[in-house]
C-alpha positions as CSV (number, residue, x, y, z in Angstrom):
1,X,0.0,0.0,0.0
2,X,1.5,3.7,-0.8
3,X,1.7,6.0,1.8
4,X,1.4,9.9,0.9
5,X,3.3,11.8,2.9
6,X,1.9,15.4,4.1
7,X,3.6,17.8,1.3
8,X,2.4,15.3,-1.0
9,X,-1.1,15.2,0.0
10,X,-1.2,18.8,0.2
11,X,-0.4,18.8,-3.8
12,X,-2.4,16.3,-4.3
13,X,-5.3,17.8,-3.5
14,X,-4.6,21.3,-4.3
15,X,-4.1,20.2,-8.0
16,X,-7.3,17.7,-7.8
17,X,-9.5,20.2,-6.6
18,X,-8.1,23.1,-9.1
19,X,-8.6,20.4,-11.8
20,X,-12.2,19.2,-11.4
21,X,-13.3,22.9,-10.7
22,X,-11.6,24.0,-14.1
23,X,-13.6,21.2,-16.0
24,X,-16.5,21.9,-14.6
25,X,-16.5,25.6,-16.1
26,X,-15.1,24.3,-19.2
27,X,-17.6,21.7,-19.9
28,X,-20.7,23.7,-17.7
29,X,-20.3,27.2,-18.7
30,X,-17.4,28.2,-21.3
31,X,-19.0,25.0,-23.8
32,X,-22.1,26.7,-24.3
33,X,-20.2,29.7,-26.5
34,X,-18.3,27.6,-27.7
35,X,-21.1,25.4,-29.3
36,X,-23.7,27.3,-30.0
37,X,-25.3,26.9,-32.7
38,X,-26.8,30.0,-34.9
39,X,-29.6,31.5,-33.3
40,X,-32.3,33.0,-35.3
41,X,-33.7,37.3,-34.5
42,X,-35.6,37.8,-31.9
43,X,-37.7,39.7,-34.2
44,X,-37.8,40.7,-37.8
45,X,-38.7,44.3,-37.1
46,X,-36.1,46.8,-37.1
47,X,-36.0,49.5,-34.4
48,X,-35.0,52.9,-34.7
49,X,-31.4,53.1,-33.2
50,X,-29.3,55.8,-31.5
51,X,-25.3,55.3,-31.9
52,X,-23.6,56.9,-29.2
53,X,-19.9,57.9,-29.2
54,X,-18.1,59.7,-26.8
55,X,-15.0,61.6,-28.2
56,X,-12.3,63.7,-26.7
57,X,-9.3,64.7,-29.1
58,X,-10.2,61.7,-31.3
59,X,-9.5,63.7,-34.6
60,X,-7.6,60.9,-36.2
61,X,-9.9,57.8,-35.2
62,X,-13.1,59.6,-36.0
63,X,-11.8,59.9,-39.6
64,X,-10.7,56.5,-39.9
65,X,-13.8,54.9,-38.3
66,X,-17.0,57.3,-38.5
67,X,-18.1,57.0,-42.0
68,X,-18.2,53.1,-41.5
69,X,-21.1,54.2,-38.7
70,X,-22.7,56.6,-40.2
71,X,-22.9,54.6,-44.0
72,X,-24.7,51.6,-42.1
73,X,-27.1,49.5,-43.8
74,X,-30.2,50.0,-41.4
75,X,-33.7,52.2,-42.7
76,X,-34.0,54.4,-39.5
77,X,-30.7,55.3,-37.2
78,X,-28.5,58.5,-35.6
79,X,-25.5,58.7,-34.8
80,X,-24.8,60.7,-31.8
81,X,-21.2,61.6,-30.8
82,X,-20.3,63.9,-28.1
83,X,-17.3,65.9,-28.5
84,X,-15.8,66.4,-24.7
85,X,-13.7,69.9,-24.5
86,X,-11.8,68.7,-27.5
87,X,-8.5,70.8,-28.8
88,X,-7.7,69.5,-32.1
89,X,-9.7,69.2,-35.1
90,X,-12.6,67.1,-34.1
91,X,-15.2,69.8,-33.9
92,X,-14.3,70.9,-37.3
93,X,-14.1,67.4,-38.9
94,X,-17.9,66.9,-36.7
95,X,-18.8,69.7,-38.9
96,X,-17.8,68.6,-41.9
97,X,-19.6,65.3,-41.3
98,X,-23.0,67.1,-40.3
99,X,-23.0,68.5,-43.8
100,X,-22.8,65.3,-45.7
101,X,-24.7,63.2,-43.0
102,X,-28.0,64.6,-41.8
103,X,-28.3,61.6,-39.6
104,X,-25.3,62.7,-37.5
105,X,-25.8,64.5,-33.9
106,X,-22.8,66.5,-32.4
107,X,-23.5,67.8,-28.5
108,X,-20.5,69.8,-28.1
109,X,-19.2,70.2,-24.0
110,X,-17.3,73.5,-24.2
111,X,-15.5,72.6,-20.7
112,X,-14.1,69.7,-19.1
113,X,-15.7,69.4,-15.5
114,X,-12.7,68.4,-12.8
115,X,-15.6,66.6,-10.6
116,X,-17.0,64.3,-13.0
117,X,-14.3,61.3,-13.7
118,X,-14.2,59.2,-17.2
119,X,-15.9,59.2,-19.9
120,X,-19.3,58.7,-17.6
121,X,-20.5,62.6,-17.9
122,X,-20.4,62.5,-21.7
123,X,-21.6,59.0,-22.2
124,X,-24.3,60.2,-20.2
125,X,-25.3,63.6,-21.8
126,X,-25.5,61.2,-25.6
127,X,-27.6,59.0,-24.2
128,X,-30.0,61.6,-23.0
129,X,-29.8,63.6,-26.2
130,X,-30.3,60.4,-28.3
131,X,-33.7,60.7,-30.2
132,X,-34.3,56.6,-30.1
133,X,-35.1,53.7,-27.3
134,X,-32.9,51.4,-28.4
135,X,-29.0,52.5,-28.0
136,X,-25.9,51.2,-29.7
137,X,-22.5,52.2,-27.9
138,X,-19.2,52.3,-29.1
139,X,-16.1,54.4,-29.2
140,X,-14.3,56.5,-31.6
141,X,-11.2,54.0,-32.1
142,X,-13.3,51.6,-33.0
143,X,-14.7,49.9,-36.1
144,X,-17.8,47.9,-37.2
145,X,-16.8,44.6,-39.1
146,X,-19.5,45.0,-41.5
147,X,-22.1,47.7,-42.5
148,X,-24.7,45.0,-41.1
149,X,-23.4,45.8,-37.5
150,X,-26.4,47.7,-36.2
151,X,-28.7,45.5,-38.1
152,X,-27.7,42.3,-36.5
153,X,-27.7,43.9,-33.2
154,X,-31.0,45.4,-33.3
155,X,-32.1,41.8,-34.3
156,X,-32.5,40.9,-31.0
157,X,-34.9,43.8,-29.8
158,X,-38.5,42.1,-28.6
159,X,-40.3,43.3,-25.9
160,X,-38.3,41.3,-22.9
161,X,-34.7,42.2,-24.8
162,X,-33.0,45.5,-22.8
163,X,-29.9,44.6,-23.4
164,X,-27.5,42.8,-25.9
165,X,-23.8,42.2,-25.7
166,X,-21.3,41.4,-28.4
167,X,-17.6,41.2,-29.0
168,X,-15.0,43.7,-29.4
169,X,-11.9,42.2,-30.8
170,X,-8.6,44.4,-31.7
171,X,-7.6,44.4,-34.6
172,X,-4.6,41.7,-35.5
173,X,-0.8,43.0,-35.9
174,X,2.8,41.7,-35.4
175,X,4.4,41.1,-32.4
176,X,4.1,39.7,-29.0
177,X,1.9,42.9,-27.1
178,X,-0.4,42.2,-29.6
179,X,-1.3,38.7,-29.2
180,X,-1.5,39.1,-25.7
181,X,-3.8,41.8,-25.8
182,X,-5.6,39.6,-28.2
183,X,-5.7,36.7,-25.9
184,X,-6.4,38.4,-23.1
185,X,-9.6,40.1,-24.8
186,X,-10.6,36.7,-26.2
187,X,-10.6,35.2,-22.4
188,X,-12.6,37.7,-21.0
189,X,-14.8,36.9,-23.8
190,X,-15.0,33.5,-22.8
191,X,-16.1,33.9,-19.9
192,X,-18.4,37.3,-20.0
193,X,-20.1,35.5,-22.7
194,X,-20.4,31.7,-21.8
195,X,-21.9,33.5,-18.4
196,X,-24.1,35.2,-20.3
197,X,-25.3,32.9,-22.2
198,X,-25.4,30.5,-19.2
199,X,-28.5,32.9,-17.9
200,X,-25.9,34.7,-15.4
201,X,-24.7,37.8,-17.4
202,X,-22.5,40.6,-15.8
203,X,-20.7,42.6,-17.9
204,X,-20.5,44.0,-21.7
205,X,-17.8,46.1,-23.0
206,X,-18.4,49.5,-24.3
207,X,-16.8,49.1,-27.6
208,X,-19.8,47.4,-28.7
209,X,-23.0,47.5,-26.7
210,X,-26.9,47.9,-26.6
211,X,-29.2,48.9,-24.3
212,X,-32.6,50.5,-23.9
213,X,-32.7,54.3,-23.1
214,X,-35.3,53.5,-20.1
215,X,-33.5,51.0,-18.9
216,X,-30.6,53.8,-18.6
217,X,-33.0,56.2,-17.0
218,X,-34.5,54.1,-14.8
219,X,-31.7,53.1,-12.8
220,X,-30.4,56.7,-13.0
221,X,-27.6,55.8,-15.4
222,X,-24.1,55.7,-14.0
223,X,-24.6,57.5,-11.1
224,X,-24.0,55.0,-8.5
225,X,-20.5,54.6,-9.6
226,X,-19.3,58.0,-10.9
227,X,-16.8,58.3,-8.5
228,X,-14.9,55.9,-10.7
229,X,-13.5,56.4,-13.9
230,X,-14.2,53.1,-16.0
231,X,-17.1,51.2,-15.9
232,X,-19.5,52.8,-17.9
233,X,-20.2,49.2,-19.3
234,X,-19.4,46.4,-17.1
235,X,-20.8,47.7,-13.9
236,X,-23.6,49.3,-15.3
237,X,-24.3,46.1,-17.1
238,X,-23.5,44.0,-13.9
239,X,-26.1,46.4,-12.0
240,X,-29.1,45.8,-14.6
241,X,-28.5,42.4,-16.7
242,X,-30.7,39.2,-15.9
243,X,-31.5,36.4,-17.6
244,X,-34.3,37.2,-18.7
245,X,-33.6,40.8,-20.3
246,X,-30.3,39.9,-21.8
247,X,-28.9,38.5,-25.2
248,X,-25.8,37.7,-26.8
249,X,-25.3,38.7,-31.0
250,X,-21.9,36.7,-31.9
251,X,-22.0,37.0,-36.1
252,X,-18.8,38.4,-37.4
253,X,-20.4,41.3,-38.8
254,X,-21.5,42.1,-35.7
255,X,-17.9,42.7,-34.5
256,X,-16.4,45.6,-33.9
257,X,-12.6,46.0,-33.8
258,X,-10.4,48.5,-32.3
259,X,-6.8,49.7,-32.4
260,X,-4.8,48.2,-29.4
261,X,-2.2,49.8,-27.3
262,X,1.1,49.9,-29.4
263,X,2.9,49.7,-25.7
264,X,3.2,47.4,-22.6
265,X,2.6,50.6,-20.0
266,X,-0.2,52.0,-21.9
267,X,-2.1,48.3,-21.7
268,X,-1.4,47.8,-18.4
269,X,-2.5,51.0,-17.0
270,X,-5.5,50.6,-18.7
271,X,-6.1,46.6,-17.6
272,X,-5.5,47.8,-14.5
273,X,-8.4,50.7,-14.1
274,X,-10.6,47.9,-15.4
275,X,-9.5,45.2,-13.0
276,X,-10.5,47.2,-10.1
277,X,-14.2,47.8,-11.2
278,X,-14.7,43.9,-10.0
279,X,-14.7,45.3,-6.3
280,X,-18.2,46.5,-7.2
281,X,-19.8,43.5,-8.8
282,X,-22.6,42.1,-7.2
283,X,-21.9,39.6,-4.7
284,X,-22.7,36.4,-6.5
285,X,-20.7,37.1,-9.9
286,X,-17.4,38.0,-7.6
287,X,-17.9,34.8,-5.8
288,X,-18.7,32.7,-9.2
289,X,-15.6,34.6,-11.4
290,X,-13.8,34.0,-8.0
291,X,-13.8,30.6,-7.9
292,X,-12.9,30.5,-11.3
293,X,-9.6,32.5,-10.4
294,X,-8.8,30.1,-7.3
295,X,-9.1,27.3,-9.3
296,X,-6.5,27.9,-11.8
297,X,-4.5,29.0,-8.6
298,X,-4.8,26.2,-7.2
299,X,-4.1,23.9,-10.3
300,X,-1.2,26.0,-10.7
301,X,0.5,25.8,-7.3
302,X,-0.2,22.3,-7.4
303,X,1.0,21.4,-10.2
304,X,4.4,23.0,-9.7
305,X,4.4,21.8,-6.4
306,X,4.1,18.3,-7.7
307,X,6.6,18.1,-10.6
308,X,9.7,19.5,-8.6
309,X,9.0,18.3,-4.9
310,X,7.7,14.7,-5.8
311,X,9.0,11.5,-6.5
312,X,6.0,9.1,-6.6
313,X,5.2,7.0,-9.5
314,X,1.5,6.6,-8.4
315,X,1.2,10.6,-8.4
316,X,3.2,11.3,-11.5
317,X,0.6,8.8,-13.3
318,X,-2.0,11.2,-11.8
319,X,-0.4,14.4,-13.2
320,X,0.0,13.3,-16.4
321,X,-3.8,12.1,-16.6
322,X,-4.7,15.5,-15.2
323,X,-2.5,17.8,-17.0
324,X,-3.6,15.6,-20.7
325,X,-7.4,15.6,-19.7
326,X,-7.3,19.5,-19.1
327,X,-5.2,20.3,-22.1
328,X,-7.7,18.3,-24.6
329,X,-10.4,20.1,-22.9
330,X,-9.0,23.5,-23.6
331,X,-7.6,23.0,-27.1
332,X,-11.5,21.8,-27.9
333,X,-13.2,25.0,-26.4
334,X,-10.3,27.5,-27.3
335,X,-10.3,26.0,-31.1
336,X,-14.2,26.2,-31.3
337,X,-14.2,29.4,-29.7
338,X,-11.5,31.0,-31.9
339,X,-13.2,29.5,-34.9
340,X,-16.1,31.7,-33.6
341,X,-14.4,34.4,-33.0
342,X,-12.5,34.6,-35.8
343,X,-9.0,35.0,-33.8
344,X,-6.4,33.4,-35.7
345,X,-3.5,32.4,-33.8
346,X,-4.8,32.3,-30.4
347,X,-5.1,28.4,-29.8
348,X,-1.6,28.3,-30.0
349,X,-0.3,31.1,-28.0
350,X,-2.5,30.4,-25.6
351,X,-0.9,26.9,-24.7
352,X,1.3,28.4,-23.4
353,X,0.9,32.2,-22.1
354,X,-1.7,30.8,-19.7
355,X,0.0,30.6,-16.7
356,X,1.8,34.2,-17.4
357,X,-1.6,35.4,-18.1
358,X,-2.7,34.4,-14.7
359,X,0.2,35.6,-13.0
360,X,0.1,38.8,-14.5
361,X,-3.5,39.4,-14.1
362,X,-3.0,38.2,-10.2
363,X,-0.4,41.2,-10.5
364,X,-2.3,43.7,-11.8
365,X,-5.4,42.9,-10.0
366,X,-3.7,43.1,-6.6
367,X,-2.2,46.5,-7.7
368,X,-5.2,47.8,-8.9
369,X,-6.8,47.9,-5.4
370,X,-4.4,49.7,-4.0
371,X,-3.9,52.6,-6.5
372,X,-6.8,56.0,-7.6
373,X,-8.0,55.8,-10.9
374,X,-7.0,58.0,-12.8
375,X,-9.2,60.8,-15.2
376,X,-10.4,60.2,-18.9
377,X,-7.8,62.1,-21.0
């Protein structure tokens, strides 16, 4: 009979337990993006739609990206974009625009106010000028897939829909920041989807989102977390979203992709101001994404733990099982999922930038609790 001895039991079990709590959400949760299958409109109708863009010295990305908006295929839609104390030439390109786009709504905030943080205050003031229930948000560096983008996610409007969330990819370059940005977009996919879709949705990201105008004014818009700079999507979402008033649109030509950070400092400063946001999710979702954490934590610890302190054939047996049953688990749902999500590359990578991914999110996560946000600029 083989005796365990303390350190290896401890190991044992950590990596066990990290294990079977990993599958779970892989095969329970993360699956059900991964294979669904195309879902037919809510409705056939086609609701008049307000797009909503908040814009602060976005000269450059508003002439790259806006006509792609503002030529949409849909019968009946405005674009709305506030320009927020701008210096450069935004309020004279917004001018230009008007002239060749009747459709196209400029609010123009002369000042920037020091006591209102983020992009919240003109987010806000867009949504209440916008002339139509149904709201499409995005930002000015970003850029529909498809001039079908508001049609497919007004597709889902019926009269339980309030809200529907999509992807936001960035757009694919060379080099190493960029697939890491990529992958770690593409895993918080996985999961704010798959939960979604799993009845338990709690976040959307504000490069491409929909919601109702009432359902904004109803629960008084962002106001319960203005002291915050980020957040104008995910913790609004977390605060409103249920099963029942929430859908997901996944087409490609829904997507809409964005320019990522071209340096390590700039994407970290800005995953960390979106890390700390979690602190204000609703109980259950920070105990559910929680677990998830742990889990790979555990896994993690134990797994290292077990391939340089042990020397048990019995155990090693049991690694290798473990390690091979969670690795043809993920290559299944991440080669799916990228398939879905049109992400090339990413199964690969991902292989293997897990455990960094962890580590650094751990990092930044932990920092981002201890540090002030800082201002929209």
């Amino acid at each position: 009979m083989t005796h365990f001895t303390f350190v290896e039991i401890i190991f044992l079990s950590l990596f066990l337990t990290g294990l079977l709590v990993q599958l779970i959400f892989y095969w329970g949760i993360f699956s059900r993006l991964a294979f669904l299958k195309k879902q037919p409109p809510a409705t056939t109708e086609q609701p008049p739609v307000s797009v909503v863009i908040a814009a602060r010295n976005e000269y450059h990305h508003l002439k790259k990206n806006l006509p792609a908006i503002l030529d949409q295929k849909y019968p009946d839609f405005e674009v709305v974009v506030v320009n927020h104390a701008s210096d450069d030439e935004t309020a004279d390109y917004l001018k230009e625009m008007q002239n060749r786009y009747p459709h196209l709504k400029v609010i123009t905030i002369e000042r920037d106010l020091n006591f209102f943080h983020g992009k919240k205050f003109p987010l806000s003031i867009g949504i209440k000028s916008a002339a139509h229930e149904v709201l499409l948000l995005t930002d000015a560096d970003c850029k529909p897939a498809s001039p079908y983008w508001i049609s497919r996610m007004a597709s889902h409007y019926n009269k339980q829909t309030e809200i529907v969330i999509a992807y936001g990819p960035y757009y694919p370059q060379k080099g190493f920041l960029n697939r890491m940005i990529r992958y770690d977009t593409f895993f918080t996919a996985l999961q704010y989807l798959s939960f979604a879709l799993a009845g338990k949705p709690y976040m959307g990201v504000g490069r491409n989102l929909s919601y109702r105008k009432s359902l904004f004014l109803k629960n008084k818009g962002f106001i319960s977390h203005y002291d915050i700079a980020s957040g104008d999507d995910d913790l609004f979402i977390n605060q409103v979203a249920r099963k029942e008033n929430t859908q997901v649109e996944l087409s490609p030509e829904s997507f809409v992709y964005s320019e990522p950070k071209h340096r390590f400092s700039e994407w970290f400063k800005q995953k960390r101001r979106h890390l700390t946001t979690g602190k204000k999710y609703k109980l259950r979702y920070k105990f559910l994404l929680g677990i998830f954490t742990a889990s790979m934590g555990f896994y993690y610890t134990g797994l290292v733990g077990l391939l340089f302190l042990i020397d048990n054939l019995i155990i090693s047996g049991i690694l290798a099982t473990g390690i091979l049953l969670r690795l043809i688990t993920r290559i299944i749902i991440y080669k799916n999922l990228s398939n879905r999500l049109k992400e090339k590359q990413i199964l690969l990578f991902s292989l293997w930038w897990e455990p960094f991914h962890f580590i650094l999110m751990a990092m930044t996560g932990f920092m981002g609790f201890f540090t002030k946000q800082a201002r929209w600029k």
